[in-house]
C-alpha positions as CSV (number, residue, x, y, z in Angstrom):
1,X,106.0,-39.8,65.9
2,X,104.1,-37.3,68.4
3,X,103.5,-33.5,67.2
4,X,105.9,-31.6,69.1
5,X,104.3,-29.0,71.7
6,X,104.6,-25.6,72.8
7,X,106.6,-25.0,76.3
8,X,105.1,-25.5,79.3
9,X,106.2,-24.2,82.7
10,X,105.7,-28.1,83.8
11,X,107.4,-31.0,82.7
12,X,106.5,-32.0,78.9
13,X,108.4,-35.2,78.1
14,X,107.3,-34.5,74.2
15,X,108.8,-30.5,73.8
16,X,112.3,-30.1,72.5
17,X,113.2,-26.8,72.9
18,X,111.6,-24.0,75.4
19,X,110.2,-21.2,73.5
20,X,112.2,-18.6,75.1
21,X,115.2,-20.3,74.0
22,X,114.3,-20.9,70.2
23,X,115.3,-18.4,67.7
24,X,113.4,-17.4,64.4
25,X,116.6,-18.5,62.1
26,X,119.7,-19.3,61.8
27,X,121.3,-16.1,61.9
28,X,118.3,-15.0,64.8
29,X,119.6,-14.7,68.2
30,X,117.6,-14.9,71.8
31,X,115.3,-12.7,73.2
32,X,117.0,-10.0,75.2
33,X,117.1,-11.8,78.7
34,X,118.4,-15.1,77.0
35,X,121.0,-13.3,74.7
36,X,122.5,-11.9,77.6
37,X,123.2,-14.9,79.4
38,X,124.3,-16.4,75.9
39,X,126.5,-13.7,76.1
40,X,127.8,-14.7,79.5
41,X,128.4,-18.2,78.7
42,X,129.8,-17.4,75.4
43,X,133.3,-15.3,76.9
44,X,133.4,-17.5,79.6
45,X,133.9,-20.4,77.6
46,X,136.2,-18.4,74.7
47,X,138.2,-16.4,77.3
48,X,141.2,-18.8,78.2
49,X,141.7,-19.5,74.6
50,X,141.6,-15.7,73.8
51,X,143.6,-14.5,77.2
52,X,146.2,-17.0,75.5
53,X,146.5,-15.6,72.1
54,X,146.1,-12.3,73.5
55,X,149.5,-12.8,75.6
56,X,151.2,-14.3,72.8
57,X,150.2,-11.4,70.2
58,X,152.1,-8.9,73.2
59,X,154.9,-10.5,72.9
60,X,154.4,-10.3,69.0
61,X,153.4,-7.2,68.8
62,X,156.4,-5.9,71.2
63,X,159.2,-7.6,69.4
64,X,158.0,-7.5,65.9
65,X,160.1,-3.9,65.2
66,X,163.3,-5.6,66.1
67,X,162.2,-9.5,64.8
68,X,160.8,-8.5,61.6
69,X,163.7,-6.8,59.9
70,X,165.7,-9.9,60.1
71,X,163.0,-12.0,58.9
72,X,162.2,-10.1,55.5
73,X,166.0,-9.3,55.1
74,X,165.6,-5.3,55.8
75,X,168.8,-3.0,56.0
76,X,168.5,-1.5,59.7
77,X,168.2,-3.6,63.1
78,X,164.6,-2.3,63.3
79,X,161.4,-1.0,61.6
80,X,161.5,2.4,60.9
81,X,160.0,4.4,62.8
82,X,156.2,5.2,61.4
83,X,156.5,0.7,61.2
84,X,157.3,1.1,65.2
85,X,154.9,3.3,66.1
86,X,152.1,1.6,64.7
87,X,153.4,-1.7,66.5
88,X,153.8,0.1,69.9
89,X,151.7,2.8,70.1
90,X,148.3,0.9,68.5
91,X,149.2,-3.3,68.0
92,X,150.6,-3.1,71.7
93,X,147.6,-1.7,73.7
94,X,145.4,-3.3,71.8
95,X,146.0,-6.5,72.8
96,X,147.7,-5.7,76.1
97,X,144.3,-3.6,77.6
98,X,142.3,-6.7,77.4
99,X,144.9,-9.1,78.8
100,X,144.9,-7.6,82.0
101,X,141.0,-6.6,82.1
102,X,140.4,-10.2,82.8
103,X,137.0,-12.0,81.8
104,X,134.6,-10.2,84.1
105,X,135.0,-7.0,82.4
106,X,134.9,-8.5,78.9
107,X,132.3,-7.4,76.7
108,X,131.3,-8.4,73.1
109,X,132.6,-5.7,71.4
110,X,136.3,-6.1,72.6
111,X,137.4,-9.1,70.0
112,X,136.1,-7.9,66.9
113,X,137.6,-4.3,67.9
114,X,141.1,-5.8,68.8
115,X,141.1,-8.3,66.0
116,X,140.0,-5.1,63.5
117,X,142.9,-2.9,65.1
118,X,145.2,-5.7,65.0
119,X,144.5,-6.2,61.6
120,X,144.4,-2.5,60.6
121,X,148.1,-2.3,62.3
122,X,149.4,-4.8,60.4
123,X,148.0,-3.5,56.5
124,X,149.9,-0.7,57.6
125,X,153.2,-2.0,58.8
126,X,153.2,-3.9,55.3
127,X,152.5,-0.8,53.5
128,X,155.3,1.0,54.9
129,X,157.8,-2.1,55.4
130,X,158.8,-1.6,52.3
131,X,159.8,-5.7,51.6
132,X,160.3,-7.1,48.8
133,X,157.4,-8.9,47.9
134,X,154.6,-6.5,49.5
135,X,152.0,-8.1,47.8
136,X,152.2,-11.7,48.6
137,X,152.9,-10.4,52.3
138,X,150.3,-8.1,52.5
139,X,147.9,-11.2,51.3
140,X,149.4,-13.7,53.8
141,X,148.8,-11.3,56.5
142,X,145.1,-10.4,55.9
143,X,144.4,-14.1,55.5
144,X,146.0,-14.9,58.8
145,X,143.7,-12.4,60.6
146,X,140.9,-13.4,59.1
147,X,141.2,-17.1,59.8
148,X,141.8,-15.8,63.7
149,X,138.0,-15.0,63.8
150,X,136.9,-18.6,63.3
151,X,139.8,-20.0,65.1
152,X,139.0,-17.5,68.3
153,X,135.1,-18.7,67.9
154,X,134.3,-14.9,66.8
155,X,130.0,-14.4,66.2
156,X,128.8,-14.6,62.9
157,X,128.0,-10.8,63.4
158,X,131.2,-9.6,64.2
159,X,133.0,-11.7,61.7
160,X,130.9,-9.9,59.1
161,X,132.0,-6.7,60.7
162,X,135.8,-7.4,61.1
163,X,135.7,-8.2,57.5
164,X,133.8,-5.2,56.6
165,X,136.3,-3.1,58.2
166,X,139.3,-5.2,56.9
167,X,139.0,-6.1,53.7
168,X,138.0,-2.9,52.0
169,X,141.0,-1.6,53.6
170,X,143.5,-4.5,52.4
171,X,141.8,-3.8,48.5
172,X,143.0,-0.2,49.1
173,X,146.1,-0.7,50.2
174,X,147.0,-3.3,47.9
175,X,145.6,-1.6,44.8
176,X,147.6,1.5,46.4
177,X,150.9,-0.3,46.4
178,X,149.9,-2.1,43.3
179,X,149.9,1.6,41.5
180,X,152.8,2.5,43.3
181,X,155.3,-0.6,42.5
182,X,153.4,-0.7,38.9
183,X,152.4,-4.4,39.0
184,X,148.8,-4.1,38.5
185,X,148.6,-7.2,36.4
186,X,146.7,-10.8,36.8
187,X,148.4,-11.5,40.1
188,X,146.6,-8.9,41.9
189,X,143.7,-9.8,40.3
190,X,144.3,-13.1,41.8
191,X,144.8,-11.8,45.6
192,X,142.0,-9.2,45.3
193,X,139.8,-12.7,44.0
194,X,141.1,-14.9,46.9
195,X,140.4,-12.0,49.6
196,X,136.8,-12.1,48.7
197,X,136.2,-15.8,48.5
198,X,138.6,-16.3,51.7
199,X,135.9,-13.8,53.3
200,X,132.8,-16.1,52.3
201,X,134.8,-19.1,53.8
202,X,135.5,-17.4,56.6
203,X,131.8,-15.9,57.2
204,X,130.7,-19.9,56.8
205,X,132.6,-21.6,59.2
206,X,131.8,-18.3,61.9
207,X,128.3,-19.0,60.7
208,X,128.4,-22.8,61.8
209,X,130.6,-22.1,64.7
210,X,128.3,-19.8,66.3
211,X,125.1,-22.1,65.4
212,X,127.0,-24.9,67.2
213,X,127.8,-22.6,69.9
214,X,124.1,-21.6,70.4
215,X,122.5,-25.1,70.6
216,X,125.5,-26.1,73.0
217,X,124.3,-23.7,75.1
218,X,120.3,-24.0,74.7
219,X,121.0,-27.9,75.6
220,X,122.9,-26.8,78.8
221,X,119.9,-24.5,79.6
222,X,117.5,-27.3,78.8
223,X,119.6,-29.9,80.5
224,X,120.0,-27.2,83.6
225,X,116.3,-26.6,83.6
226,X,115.2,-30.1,83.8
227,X,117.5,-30.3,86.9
228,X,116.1,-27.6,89.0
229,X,112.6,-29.0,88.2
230,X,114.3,-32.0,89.7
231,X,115.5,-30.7,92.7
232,X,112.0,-28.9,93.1
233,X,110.3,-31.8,92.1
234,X,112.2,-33.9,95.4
235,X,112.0,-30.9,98.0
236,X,108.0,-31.2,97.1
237,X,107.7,-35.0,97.2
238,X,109.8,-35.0,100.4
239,X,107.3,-32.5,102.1
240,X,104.5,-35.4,101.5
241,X,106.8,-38.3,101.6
242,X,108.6,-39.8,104.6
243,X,112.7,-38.9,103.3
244,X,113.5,-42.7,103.8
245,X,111.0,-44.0,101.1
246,X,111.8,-41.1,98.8
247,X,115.5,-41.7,98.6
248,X,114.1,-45.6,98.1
249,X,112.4,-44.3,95.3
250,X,114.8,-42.2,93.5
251,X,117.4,-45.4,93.2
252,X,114.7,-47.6,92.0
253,X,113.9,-49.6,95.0
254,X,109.9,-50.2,94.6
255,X,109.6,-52.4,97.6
256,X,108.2,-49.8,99.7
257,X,105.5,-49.7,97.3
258,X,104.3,-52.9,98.2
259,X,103.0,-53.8,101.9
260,X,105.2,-56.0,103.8
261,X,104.6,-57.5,107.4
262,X,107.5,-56.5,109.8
263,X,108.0,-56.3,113.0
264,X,108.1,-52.5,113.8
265,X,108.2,-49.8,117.1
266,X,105.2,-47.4,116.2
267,X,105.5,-44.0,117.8
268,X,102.6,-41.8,118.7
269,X,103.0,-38.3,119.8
270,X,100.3,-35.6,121.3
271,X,100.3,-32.1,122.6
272,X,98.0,-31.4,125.6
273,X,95.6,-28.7,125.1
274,X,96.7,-27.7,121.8
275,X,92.8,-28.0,120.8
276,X,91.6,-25.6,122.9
277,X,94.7,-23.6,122.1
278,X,94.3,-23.7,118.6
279,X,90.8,-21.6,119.5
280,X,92.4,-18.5,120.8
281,X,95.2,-18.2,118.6
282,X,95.2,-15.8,115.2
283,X,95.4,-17.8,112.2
284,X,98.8,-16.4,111.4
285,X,100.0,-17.0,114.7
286,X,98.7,-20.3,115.1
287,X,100.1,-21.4,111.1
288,X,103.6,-20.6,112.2
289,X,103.2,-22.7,115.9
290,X,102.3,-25.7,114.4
291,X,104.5,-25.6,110.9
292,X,107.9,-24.8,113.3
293,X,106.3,-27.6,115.7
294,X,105.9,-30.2,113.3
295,X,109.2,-29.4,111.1
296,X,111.2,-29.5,114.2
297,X,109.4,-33.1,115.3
298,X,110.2,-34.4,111.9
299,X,114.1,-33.7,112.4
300,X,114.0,-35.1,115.6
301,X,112.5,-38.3,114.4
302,X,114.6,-38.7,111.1
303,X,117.9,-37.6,113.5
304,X,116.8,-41.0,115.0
305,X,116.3,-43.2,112.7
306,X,112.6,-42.6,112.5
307,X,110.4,-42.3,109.2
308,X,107.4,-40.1,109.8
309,X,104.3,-41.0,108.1
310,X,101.3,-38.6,109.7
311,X,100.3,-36.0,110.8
312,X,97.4,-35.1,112.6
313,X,96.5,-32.0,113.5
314,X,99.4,-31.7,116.3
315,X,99.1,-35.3,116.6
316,X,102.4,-37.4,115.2
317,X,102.7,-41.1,114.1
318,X,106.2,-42.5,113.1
319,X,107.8,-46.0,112.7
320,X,111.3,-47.0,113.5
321,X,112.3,-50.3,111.5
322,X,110.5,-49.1,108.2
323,X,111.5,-48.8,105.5
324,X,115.3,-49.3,107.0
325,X,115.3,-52.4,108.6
326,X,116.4,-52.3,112.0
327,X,116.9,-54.2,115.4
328,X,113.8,-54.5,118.1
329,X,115.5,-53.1,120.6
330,X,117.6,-50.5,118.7
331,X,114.1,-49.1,117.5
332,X,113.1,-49.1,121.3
333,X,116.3,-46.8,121.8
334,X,116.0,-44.8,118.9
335,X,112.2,-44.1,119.3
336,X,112.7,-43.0,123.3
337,X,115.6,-40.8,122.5
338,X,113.0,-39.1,119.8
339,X,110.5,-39.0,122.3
340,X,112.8,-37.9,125.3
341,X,114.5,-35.4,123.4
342,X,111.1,-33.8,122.1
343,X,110.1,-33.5,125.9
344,X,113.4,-31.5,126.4
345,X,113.1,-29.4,123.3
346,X,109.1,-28.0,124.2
347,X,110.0,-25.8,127.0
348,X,112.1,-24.3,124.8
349,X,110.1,-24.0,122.1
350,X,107.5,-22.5,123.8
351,X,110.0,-19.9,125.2
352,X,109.6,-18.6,121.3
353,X,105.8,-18.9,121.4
354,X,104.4,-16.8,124.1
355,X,105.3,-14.0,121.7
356,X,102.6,-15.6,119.5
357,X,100.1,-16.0,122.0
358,X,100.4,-19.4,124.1
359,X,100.2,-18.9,127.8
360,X,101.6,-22.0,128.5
361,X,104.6,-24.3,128.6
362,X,103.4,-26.8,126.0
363,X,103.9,-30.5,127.2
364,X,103.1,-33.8,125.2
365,X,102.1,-37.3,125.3
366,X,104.1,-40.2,124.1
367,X,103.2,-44.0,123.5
368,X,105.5,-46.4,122.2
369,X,104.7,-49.9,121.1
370,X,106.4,-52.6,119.3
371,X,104.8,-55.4,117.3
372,X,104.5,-57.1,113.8
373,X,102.6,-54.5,111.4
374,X,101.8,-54.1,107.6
375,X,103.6,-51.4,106.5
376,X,104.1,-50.4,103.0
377,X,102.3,-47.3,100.4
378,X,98.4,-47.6,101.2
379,X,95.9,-45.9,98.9
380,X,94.8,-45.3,95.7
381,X,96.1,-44.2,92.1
382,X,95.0,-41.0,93.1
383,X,96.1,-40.4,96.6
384,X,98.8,-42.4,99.0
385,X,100.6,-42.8,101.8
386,X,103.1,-44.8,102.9
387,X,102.6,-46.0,106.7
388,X,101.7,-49.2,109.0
389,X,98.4,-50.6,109.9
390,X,97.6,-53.3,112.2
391,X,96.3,-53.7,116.0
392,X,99.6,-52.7,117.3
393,X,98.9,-49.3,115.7
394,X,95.8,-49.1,117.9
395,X,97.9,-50.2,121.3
396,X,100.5,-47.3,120.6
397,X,97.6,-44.6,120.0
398,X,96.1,-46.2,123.0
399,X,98.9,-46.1,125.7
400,X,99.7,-42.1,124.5
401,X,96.2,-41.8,125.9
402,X,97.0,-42.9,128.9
403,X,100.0,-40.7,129.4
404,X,100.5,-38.4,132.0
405,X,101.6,-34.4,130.6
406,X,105.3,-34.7,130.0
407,X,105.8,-38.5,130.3
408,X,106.7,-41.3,127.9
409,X,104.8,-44.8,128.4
410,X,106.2,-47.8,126.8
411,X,103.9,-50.8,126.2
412,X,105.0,-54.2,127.8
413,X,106.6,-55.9,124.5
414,X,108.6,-52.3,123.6
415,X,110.2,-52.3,127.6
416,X,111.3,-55.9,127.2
417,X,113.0,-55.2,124.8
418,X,115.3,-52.5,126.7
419,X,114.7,-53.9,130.2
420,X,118.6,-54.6,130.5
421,X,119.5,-50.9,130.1
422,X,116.5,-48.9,130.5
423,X,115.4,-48.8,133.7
424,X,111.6,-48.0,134.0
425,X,108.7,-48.4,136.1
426,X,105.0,-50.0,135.6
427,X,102.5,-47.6,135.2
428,X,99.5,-49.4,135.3
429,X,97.6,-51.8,132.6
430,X,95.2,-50.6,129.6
431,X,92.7,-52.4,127.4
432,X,92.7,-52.1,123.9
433,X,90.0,-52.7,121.6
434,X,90.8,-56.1,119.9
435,X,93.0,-57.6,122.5
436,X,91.7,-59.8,125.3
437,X,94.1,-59.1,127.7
438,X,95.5,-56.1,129.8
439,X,98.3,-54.2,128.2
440,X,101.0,-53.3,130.9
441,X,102.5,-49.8,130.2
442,X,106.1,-48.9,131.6
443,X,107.4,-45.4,131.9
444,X,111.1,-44.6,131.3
445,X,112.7,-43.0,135.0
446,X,115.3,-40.4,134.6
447,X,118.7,-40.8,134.2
């Protein structure tokens, strides 16, 4: 079994729990910025089980001077009066305040000080009921209270401190009464015995509760945590990674990983003078030309079905058919309507870029070619990309060569494909390095 390891701000498949969320003990909370979050988390998850109790105990608290009496067999239809006012004038707006605060203004302090007043109301309204057996009551009723803390999932802390407040209070009245009635004896000894160890109990389960509570919540963080490096993780891997292949990836498909021959329409794109451009321009200026540039040709080509595999300098190579298989002449369509709606979209690009220091309409160059390439993740352990190499990579870089500023040229085999419903023109042969025969180059007329 590996030694576990101190946190790390990057992933560390061996760590457990992030230092900021440990805690020196058991009875230890989180540092400050933690704790308050804990403390966050904590009423929102308590909050509809106390909103409900604290609705019932209105209705208890408002009817219990005219409910009581006929419970304990009193002479009167209600409490009398010093019973009443504790009821209405403390019980009441104890519970009722918080009820209609709502959980955003909720703080901490507010159940242990309700449950403490609650209880403290009803010592008293035993004291002065004057029932029958006082001292059996007055022990069921402290009990019951106490028993709310665990129930209502009440900190360790302010168990300790509801009890701390209570209990001395329920000796003192019940020794009280006991001196008044005469009935110190063995049976008070009892209650005044089960008080305390009903207290330990009590403090226990709080003290588990709240333990439980606190590494629910550390694994959400954890579990949370681990998400957002996720997240992260993908928005970085898609800045280096065609989107296609990484979505491959993430449900397990690994057969982009290996190089596959296909029969592909590879798209090369160039701006005209960008060189000499990039010359004049400040650094800052020219940084936020050609990141805007090549962010808004990457949505253009994944808009059509495209997967984008370099970039060079302003230079842009994409493949249509790859990874997501497609038809030869649907990736003829879809990779002129990247390149026709990147020749609309300049002029208004540049509109935004004279501010920055072009003088200049930008224009660009477009080849497309179709043909059977290998195209798969190319590289080492180290470094790798996934793209298509193959002579008809050469013919597509070749033909954008020979385009005029503004234009598209398709190569022969990519405009036989769309011949039917594309109507274009020849434009002229080119050789290539590696093939022994003219390549006839067709340009796209407008519509």
């Amino acid at each position: 079994m590996s030694a576990l390891r101190p946190y790390r701000p990057t992933m560390d498949v061996d760590r457990l729990v992030p230092s900021d969320l440990e805690r020196a003990s058991v009875l230890g909370t989180f540092p400050a910025p933690i704790e308050a979050q804990y403390d966050a988390w904590f009423l929102s998850r308590t909050w509809p089980s106390s909103r409900a109790i604290l609705w019932i105990s209105v209705v208890v608290w408002a009817t219990t001077p005219f409910v009581l009496p006929r419970v304990l067999d009193l002479d009167g239809s209600i409490l009398p009066f010093r019973v009443t006012a504790v009821c209405w004038a403390i019980g009441l707006p104890a519970v009722l305040v918080p009820a209609l605060l709502g959980e955003r203004r909720m703080r901490m302090w507010w159940p242990p000080a309700v449950l403490t007043l609650t209880t403290t109301c009803a010592l008293l309204g035993v004291y002065w009921t004057d029932a029958a057996d006082t001292p059996n009551l007055l022990l069921s009723t402290v009990v019951f209270f106490m028993f709310l803390a665990p129930i209502l999932q009440f900190p360790f802390r302010s168990t300790g401190l509801v009890l701390l407040l209570t209990v001395p209070l329920a000796v003192v009245v019940a020794v009280v009464n006991a001196d008044r009635d005469g009935t110190w004896n063995g049976t008070l000894n009892y209650q005044l015995w089960l008080l305390s160890s009903t207290s330990l109990i009590v403090l226990g389960i709080s003290l588990v509760i709240e333990n439980t509570l606190r590494g629910r919540f550390v694994d959400e963080q954890v579990i949370a945590r681990q998400q957002q490096e996720l997240l992260s993780s993908r928005a970085l891997i898609r800045r280096y990674a065609p989107p296609a292949v990484v979505d491959r990836l993430e449900h397990g498909d690994t057969t982009v990983d290996s190089p596959q021959r296909r029969r592909v329409t590879v798209w090369f794109a160039d701006v005209i003078g960008f060189t000499t451009l990039a010359d004049r321009l400040d650094p800052e200026a020219l940084a936020e030309i050609v990141n805007e540039y090549l962010g808004s040709v990457a949505q253009i080509i994944e808009s059509h079905g495209g997967t984008l595999n370099e970039f060079a300098g302003d230079g842009v190579m994409a493949i249509f058919g790859a990874p997501d298989e497609m038809e030869p002449d649907e990736q003829v369509r879809s990779a002129l309507g990247a390149a026709q709606e990147l020749q609309r979209s300049l002029p208004v690009w540049s509109q935004k870029w004279y501010a920055l220091g072009i003088d200049q309409d930008l224009r660009a160059r477009i080849g497309i070619n179709t043909g059977v390439l290998s195209v798969g993740t190319f590289g080492s352990a180290v470094r790798a990309t996934y793209t298509g190499i193959g002579l008809q990579t050469n013919i597509a870089a070749r033909i954008q060569s020979e385009c005029q500023p503004g234009s598209v040229l398709l190569s022969k085999t990519s405009w036989h494909l769309v011949s039917d419903s594309v109507p274009c023109e020849l434009r002229g042969e080119v050789l290539v390095k590696g093939v022994h025969f003219p390549i006839a180059m067709y340009e796209p007329l407008p519509a």
